[in-house]
Structures are given as structure tokens and as C-alpha cells.
N, C-alpha and C positions, 0 to 999 in steps of 0.2 A: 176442282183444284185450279184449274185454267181461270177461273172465275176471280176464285182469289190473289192469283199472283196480278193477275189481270187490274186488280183493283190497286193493290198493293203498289206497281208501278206508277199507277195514277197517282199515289199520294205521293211517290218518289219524287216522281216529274213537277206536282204542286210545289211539294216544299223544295224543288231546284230554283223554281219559279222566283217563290216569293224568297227565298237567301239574296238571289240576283236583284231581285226589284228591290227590296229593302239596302242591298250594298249601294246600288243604283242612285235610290232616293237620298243616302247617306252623302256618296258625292256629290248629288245635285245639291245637298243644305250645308258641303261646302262653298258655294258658289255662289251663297243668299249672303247678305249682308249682315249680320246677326252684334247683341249685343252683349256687353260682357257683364260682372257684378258690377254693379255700381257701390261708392263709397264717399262720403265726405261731401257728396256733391257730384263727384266724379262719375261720368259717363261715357264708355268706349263703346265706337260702335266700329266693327271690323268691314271693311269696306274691300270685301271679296267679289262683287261683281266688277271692280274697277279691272282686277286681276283677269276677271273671265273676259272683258274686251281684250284686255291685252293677249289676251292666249289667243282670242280670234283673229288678232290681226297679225300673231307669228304666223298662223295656218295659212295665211296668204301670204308672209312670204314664202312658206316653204312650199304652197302650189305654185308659186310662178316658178321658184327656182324649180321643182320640179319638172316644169313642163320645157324648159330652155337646155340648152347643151352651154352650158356657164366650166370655163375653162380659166385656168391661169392667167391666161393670156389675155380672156374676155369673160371676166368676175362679172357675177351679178353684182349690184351695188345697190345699198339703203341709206340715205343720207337720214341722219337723226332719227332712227327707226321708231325711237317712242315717244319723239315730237317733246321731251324735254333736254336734252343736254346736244343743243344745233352743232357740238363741235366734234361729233362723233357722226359714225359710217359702222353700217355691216358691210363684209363683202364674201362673198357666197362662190365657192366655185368645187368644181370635181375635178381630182387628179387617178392617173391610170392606175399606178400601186402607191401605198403607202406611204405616207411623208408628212416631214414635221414642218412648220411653217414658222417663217421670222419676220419681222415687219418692222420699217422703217419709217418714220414719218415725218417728214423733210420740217429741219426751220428754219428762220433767217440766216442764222449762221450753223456748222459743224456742229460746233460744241451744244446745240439747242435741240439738234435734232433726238428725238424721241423713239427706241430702239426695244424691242421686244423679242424674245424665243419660246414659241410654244411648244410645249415637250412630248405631247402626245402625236403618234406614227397615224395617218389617218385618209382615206380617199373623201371623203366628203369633209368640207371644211367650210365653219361659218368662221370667221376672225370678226373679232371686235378692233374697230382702228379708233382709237383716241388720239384728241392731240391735235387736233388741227388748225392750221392759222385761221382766222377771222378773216374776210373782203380776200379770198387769195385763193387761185387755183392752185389747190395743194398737189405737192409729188408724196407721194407713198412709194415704198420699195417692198415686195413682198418677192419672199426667196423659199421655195420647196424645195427640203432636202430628202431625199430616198434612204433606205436602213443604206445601201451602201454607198452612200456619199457623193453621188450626184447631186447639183444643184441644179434650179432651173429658177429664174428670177424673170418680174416683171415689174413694169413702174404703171400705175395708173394714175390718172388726178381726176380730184374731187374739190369743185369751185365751192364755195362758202360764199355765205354774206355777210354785212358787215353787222359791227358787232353794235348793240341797242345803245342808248344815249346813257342808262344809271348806270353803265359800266366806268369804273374810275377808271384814272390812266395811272400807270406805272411808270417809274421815273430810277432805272438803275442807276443810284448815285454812286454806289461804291460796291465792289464785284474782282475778288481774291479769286482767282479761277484755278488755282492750285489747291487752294486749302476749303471752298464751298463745299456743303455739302448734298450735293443732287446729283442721285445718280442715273441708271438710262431710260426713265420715265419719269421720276419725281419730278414734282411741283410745290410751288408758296400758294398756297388757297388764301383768298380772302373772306372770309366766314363774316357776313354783314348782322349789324344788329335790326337791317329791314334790305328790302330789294334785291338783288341775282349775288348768288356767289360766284367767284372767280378765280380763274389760276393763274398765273403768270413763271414764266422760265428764265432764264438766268438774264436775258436780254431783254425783259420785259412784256415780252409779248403776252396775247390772255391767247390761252390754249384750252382749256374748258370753261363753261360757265354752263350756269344751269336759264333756263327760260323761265322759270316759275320761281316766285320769290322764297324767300328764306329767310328766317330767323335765328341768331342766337345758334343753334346745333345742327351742326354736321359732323356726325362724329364718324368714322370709323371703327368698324366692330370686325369681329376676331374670322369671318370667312369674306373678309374683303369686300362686305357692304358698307354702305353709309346709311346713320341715321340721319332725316332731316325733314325739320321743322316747315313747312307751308300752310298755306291757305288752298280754302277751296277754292276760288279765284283771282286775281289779281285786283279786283275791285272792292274783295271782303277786307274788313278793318280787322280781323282775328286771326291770328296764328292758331288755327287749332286741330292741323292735320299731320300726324305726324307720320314719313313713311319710311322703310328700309329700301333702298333701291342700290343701285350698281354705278358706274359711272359712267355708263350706257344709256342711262334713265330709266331699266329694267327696273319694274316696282317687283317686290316680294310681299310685303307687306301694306298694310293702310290701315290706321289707329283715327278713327274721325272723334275727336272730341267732343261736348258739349259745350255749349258757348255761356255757362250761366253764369261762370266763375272765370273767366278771363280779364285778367289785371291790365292797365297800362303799364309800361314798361317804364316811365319814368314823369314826374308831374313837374320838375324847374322847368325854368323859361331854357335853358340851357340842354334838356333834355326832353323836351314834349315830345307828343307823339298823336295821335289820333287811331294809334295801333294799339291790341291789347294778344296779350298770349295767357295759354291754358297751361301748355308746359316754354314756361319761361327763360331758364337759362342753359339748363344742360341734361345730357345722356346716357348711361352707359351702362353697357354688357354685364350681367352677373357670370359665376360661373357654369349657372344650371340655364344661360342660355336667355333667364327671360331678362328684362329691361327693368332700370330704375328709373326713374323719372322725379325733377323737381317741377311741381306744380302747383295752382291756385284753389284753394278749398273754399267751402260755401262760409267760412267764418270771417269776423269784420279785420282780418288780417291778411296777410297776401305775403309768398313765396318762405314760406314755411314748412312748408308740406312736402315731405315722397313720396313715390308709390311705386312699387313694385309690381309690374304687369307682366302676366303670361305673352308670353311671346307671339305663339300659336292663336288662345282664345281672347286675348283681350281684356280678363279678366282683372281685376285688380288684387294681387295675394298678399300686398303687408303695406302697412301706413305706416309713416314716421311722420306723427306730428309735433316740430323741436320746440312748442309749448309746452309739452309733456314733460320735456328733457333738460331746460333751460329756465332757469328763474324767474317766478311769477312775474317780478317787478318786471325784468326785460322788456315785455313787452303791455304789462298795464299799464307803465308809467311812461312809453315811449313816446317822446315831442318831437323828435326830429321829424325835421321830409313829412311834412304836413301834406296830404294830398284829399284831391277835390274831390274824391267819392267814398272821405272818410275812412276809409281804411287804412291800417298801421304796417307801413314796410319795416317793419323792428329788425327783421333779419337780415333779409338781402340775400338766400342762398344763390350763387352761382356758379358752383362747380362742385362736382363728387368726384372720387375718386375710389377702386375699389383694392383694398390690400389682400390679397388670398394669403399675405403669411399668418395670417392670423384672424382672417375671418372680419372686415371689420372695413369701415368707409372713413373715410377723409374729407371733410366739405367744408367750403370758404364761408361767412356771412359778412357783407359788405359791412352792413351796418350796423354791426357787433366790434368792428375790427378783428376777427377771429376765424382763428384755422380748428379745426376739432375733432378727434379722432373716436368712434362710436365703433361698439364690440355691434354687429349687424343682427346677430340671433339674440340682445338685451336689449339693445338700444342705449346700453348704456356707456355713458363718458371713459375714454382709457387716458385724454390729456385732453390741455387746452394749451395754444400756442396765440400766446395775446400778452397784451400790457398788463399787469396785476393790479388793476384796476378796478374797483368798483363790485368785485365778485364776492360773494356773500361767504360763511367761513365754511358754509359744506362743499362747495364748491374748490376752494383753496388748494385741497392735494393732487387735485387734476391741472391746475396750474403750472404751466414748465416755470422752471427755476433756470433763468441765464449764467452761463457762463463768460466768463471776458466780457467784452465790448456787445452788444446785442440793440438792434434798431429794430424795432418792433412791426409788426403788418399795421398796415392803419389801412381800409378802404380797396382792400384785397380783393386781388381775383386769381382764379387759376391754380389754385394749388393744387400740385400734380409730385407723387412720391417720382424717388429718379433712382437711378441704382448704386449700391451704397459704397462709398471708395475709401470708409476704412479701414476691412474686412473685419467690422465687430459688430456680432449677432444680434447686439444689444440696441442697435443706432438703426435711422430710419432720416434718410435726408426728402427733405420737402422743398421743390420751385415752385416759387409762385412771382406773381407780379402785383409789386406795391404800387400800390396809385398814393400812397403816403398823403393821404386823405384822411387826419382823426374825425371818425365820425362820436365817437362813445369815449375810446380811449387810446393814448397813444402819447406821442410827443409830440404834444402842442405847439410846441415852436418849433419845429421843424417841418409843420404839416404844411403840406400845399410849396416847397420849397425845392422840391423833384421829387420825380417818381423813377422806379428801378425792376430790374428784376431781383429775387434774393433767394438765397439757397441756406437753409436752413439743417443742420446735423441736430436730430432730437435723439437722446437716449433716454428709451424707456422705460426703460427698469430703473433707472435714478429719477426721470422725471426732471431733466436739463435740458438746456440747449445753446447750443453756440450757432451766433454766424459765419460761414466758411465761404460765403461768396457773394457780390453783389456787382451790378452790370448797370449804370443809368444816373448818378448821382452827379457824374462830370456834366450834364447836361443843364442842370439847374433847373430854374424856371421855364427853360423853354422847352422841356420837351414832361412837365408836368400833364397828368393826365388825370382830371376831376372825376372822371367815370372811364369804363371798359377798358382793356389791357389785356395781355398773354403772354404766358412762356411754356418754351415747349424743349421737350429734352431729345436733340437727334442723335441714335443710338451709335449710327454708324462713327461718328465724328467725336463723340463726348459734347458736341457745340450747342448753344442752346437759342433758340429761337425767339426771338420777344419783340412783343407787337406792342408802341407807341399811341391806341388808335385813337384819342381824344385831339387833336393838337389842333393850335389853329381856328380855335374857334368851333371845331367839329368841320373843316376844310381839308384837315389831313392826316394821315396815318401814316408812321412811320414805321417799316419791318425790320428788324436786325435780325442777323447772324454771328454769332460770336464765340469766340475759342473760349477754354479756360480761363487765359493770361489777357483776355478781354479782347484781344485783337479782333476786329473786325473782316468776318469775309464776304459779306453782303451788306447794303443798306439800300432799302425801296422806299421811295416815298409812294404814297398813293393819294389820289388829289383828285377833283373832277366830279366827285359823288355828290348826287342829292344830300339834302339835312337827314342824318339818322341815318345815313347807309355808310355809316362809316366802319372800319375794318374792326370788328368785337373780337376778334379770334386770326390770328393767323398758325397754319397746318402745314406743317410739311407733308405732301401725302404722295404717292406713288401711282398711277393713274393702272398700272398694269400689277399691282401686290400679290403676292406670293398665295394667299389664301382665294383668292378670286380665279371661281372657274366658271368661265361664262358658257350656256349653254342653251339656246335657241327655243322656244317652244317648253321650257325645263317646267313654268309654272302652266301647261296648256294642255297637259297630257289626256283628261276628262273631256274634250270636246267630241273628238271623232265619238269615243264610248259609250256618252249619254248625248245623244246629237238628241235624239230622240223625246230623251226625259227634258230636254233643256227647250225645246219646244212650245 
């Protein structure tokens, strides 16, 4: 009998064994780099050991800070801890009981400085400090409050270096400090279409930038990450890395593309390039968390293509290819924008947008002149917001139908839905930014005569549409913009954000801020950039966001556990 139970443990103790080794091995082929389904051409390769260095080098800090007696008083400090965003600091310290911490981080002026409150009650505290001036020994204020209302504050500084040469300069021409809308972190991001993006604050100053280049998307997604577009190195001609990270330069994620189907981004003398990208113009969040992506397929056509990828695996779970979708002629018969590796830019996608009232995406095609609204689980057409031009007669019912006076998209970018102001269930207002560019169709004589932002009231259930606002036309010729542009809707304010960034030759970008009644509360010039690092996108973005909980060591937790297996 002893015999038996005797054996019987043994197989207990085996199969404890191999559950643990097998869960083991499981974490450890989190840790491998692994690939996902490939499609189209399309190939993601999940770049999870980048993750595992990063988790190795929190583990030192948290053994330094562990081995130190790091107080309020005398913080440990991390200048740039993940060696990409130089204008950030960890700083590390222990308090006796409980306490919530607030942080202040000094600017040129009062009104610049950059103010945070963390709400969680805590003895061991990592803060993340953003914000900080460039060539400047920065002052921070950090203030620990106890549950009963003691404070105890202290100021440290943290010297910087100066800031790289492709960083533009900013030039506050015009700056409403009553009616702006930035509040105790926000920032104007410069989202480049090549080289460092950059933030600037009300007085111009660049308060984050990242070290590593950037293309085209940085977007912000819904737990206060940023998507965004890099390269393997600084030296690669391919945009084909795409990562989620923090504004810390904490990576979570890393999407490494294949480089087989990577497009240039533009072939005029007016827009060359010597760069090419995989995912080309834009980003964003579905509901279920995973990612949509406009990207370049193995076919003799280019930025046509989405793909919807697992967040998690990399995997790629749905194609929209808008040849399917879009009239054979579109793009058999397409002569414009002739380019040198033969392939046809028919469409130009560059921007999506996702509507949850009903299930369905929004996306611009430059060179369609067209906005166009797709049921997401069909793929099929619910409108088309374009000149009535040229569309074949099955097409026809999806055509809005103008009401009054209406000036058409021609050479669009941005179209981004905004919230509706005539409380009728039936209407759906669209921002976007005309570059009033006819590439296909439009108003010929008016093209090329300025560009604007315009806001668009479409009812859908009739299948109409009126113009109810536009921002840019007083400008004329001079602030026309042949390629790239943005507008952005700031919630707080009703004001909307629109970025200039062609001008000049490709020497300057222009950012406004603007009310309603069109008054201006901002204008930035930005000037000083290399060719092609001009501003494609300007963000209002918030460096310390409501969804963002930063948490030290968060993606590292497997090292101590399988120290062993990782061996």
C-alpha cells in the first residue's frame, strides 16, 4: 500500500513538474520574437525580445534604487530612462507613510509650466517627470501629500542637453492666453512626415521630442499610449517599425514589418524622398482593442490596402482591399502621379477614422478627392462625400446630395468625425482639411487658389450635405498647401486645430488654433527643418492623460521567475 501511494506521489510531483515547466516554457516563447499570419504580402514579426531588454534594464533600476536610502529630499534620478524621449526623468524615492505626489515642472514662463497630481496614496514612488526644457538645468517641484494633509515638498534639477539640429524652430506669432486651449500638461506635437517629432508650449519652447525618427503616425490610443511609426535605425531608408510606447519611451509593443512592399511616399520633384514606408499614413484603435493599419500590398498599386492586426499576436485578422470596393476604372485607367517603380497611387488613403455609432470607418483618398464612409463587418459603401463626378450609375445613391452652397474636398486629408451640434440622430459632422488640390474631381478653377479646414454636416438617412464651417480661404495663395495638412477637434474648447504644413516651398508649417467665429488663439510658424521633415500632422496632446498609468518594471515581471529558463 505504501508502495503504491509512494508511486502515485511520484506521478503527482512529475506532473507538478512538467504543468510548471510547460507554463515556464510558455513565458519564455513570450519573450521570443515570433511571427504572425501573413497576407497580401504582409509580414509582422512581434519583436518581444526588445521588451525582454527593456524589462532588464528596469531590474536595475529597481536594484540600485533598492540598495540606496533615496528620500524626497535625495530622489534617485533617471535621465531618459529608455534612451528615447531625452526630455523625460524617472525619479525614485521612499516616503515614511502614505502619500500622493504632485509635480511641477518649471518653464520659461508661469503660464508654461507643466503641473501634474497623482492620485494614488503610496510609500514607494516611481514619477515619471515630462516636460523638460532642452540645454537647461531644469527646476521640478515635487510635493508629497499624507491622507491628513501634510505636505512636504522639494525642488531638484535635472540639466538637459541641447536639442538636435532636424528640430524646427517655433515662432509664437500670435498667442490669446485667455481663450487657448492648453491645459496643465498639454502640448502642440509636431508629427513629421520624416525625422524627430516634437512638442512645443505656448511660448514656443520643444518640451518632448522623441530621438528616434518618425513617420506620418503618432497617434494616441484609448490607455494613453502612442502609436508610432519608426525605423530600425536612423540610417534605414524604411519606415517599417511600428511600436506602442508611452511618452516616457516605455515600449509595450513592437510590430516589425517586412520590407518587400514598402512604397515611397511621394515621386514630384516637389515631394521626393529616398524613404519608403510599409504602413504609410495612419493608425487607429478598434473597439476590440486590436489595430487598423493603412498599408502597402504586394500588388502593382500602393496605399490601398488595411489591415486589421491582433494587438497581442500580430497576426493580421481582416483585409480591406478598396479595389474590391471602388470602380474597376479608378484605378485601371489611373494616369495621374506617374511614378518611377511603376506603380499606381490611384487612391492616396490617409486617414481612418472609426465611428462606433454604427459600426463602420471613415477614410480620406487624396487622389480620389474623396471622404467615404464603409459598414466595417461589409465593407460596404453607406456614402461618398465628393464632387459628382465621374462615378459610374451603381455608384450614384452613395453620392451625398448638397444642400445650399457646398465647396467640395479636392486633395484632402484628415477627415476626422467631431461631435454633432444639431442634436439630430440623423446628421454626422466631418473635419477635415482641404488642400483644394483637384486631383480627379472638383472645382477646377478654384483648385490650387487656397486651402482650408472645412466641416462638413452629412445627413444620412437623406443622403445630403451642407457646409456649416470653413477656416483658411482668407489666406489665398499664400498659405495653399499642394500636399499634407490637419485638423483636429479640441474637446475642451469647441476650437479646432489646423495645420498649414506645405508652405514655403516645404520651409514652413503654419499651426493654428481657432474659435468657432474663426478668431484666432494661437498661430506657430515652424521653419528650420530639413526637406520632408515638414509638420504632416499637428496633436494637441496631453503629456500626463487621464488613461495613462505608468508603472515601472509593468512589462518585466518574467525575469526574476524564469531567470533560469532565459538562460
Amino acid at each position: 500500500m505504501k508502495k503504491i501511494i509512494g508511486i502515485i506521489s511520484i506521478f503527482v510531483v512529475l506532473g507538478l513538474v512538467i504543468s510548471v515547466g510547460y507554463y515556464g516554457y510558455g513565458k519564455y516563447k513570450e519573450t521570443l520574437d515570433y511571427k504572425g499570419k501573413v497576407a497580401k504580402g504582409i509580414e509582422i514579426t512581434m519583436k518581444n525580445k526588445m521588451l525582454r531588454a527593456q524589462a532588464g534594464k528596469e531590474e536595475l533600476y529597481l536594484e540600485t534604487f533598492n540598495k540606496g536610502d533615496y528620500t524626497l529630499k535625495k530622489p534617485y534620478i533617471v535621465q531618459n530612462p529608455y534612451d528615447i524621449a531625452p526630455l523625460t526623468a524617472l525619479v525614485m524615492f521612499n516616503t515614511e507613510q502614505p502619500t500622493k505626489v504632485s509635480i511641477t515642472i518649471k518653464g520659461r514662463t508661469e503660464q508654461t509650466d507643466i503641473t501634474h497630481q497623482f492620485e494614488k496614496f503610496e510609500k514607494v514612488h516611481s514619477i515619471p517627470v515630462l516636460g523638460l526644457l532642452s540645454d537647461t538645468n531644469n527646476e521640478v517641484v515635487i510635493t508629497a501629500t499624507t491622507k491628513d494633509g501634510a505636505e512636504t515638498s522639494s525642488t531638484i534639477h535635472i540639466q538637459t542637453e541641447a536639442l538636435p539640429s532636424y528640430i524646427g524652430k517655433v515662432d509664437i506669432k500670435t498667442l490669446n492666453k485667455k481663450t487657448v486651449d492648453i491645459g496643465e500638461s498639454q502640448l502642440t506635437f509636431v508629427v513629421p512626415s520624416t525625422k524627430y517629432p516634437y512638442a512645443f508650449d505656448e511660448s514656443g519652447d520643444i518640451r518632448w521630442y522623441s530621438s528616434k525618427y518618425n513617420s506620418h503616425i503618432f497617434k494616441e490610443v484609448k490607455n494613453g499610449h502612442i502609436l508610432f511609426l519608426t525605423k530600425e535605425s536612423i540610417r534605414s531608408r524604411t519606415y517599417s517599425v511600428l511600436v506602442e510606447m508611452d511618452y516616457m519611451g516605455k515600449l509595450y509593443h513592437v510590430y516589425d514589418f517586412n520590407k518587400a512592399n514598402a512604397a515611397k511616399e511621394g515621386t514630384s520633384k516637389e515631394n521626393e524622398t529616398k524613404e519608403s514606408s510599409m504602413v504609410h499614413h495612419d493608425a487607429i484603435e478598434l473597439p476590440n482593442s486590436n489595430l487598423l493599419l493603412t498599408v502597402n500590398d504586394d500588388s502593382q498599386y500602393v496605399e490601398d490596402t488595411m489591415i486589421e492586426v491582433n494587438r497581442e499576436t500580430g497576426d493580421i485578422e481582416k483585409v480591406i482591399d478598396l479595389k474590391e470596393i471602388l470602380p474597376l476604372s479608378f484605378y485601371e485607367n489611373y494616369r495621374n502621379n506617374k511614378r518611377s517603380d511603376g506603380k499606381a497611387d490611384w487612391f492616396h488613403q490617409n486617414s481612418v477614422v472609426y465611428d462606433e455609432s454604427d459600426d463602420s470607418i471613415v477614410i480620406s483618398g487624396r487622389n480620389q478627392d474623396t471622404v467615404m464612409k464603409l459598414d466595417y463587418k461589409t465593407n460596404k459603401i453607406k456614402w461618398i462625400l465628393a464632387a459628382d463626378e465621374n462615378w459610374p450609375a451603381d455608384y450614384q445613391k452613395y453620392v451625398l446630395k448638397e444642400i445650399g452652397e457646398v465647396k467640395f474636398n479636392a486633395g484632402q486629408h484628415t477627415a476626422t468625425i467631431i461631435p454633432g451640434q444639431d442634436n439630430n440622430a440623423d446628421t454626422i459632422d466631418i473635419l477635415l482639411y482641404d488642400n483644394n488640390v483637384v486631383v480627379n474631381r472638383g472645382d477646377k478653377a478654384l483648385s490650387k487658389k487656397y486651402s482650408r479646414a472645412a466641416q462638413y454636416r452629412i445627413n444620412e438617412k437623406d443622403k445630403t450635405v451642407e457646409e456649416v464651417w470653413s477656416f483658411g480661404e482668407q489666406f489665398g495663395e499664400a498659405y495653399f498647401t499642394n500636399i499634407v495638412g490637419s485638423t483636429r477637434w479640441l474637446e475642451d474648447s469647441s476650437h479646432r486645430l489646423i495645420n498649414f504644413g506645405f508652405l514655403d516651398g516645404d520651409t514652413r508649417s503654419s499651426i493654428f488654433e481657432v474659435s468657432e467665429n474663426g478668431d484666432v488663439a494661437m498661430e506657430a510658424n515652424v521653419t528650420g527643418f530639413p526637406k520632408g521633415a515638414r509638420a504632416y500632422r499637428a496633436e494637441r496632446l496631453d503629456l500626463y492623460n487621464k488613461n495613462w498609468d505608468y508603472s515601472l518594471n509593468k512589462n518585466g515581471f518574467f525575469i526574476k521567475a524564469y531567470k533560469k529558463i532565459l538562460e
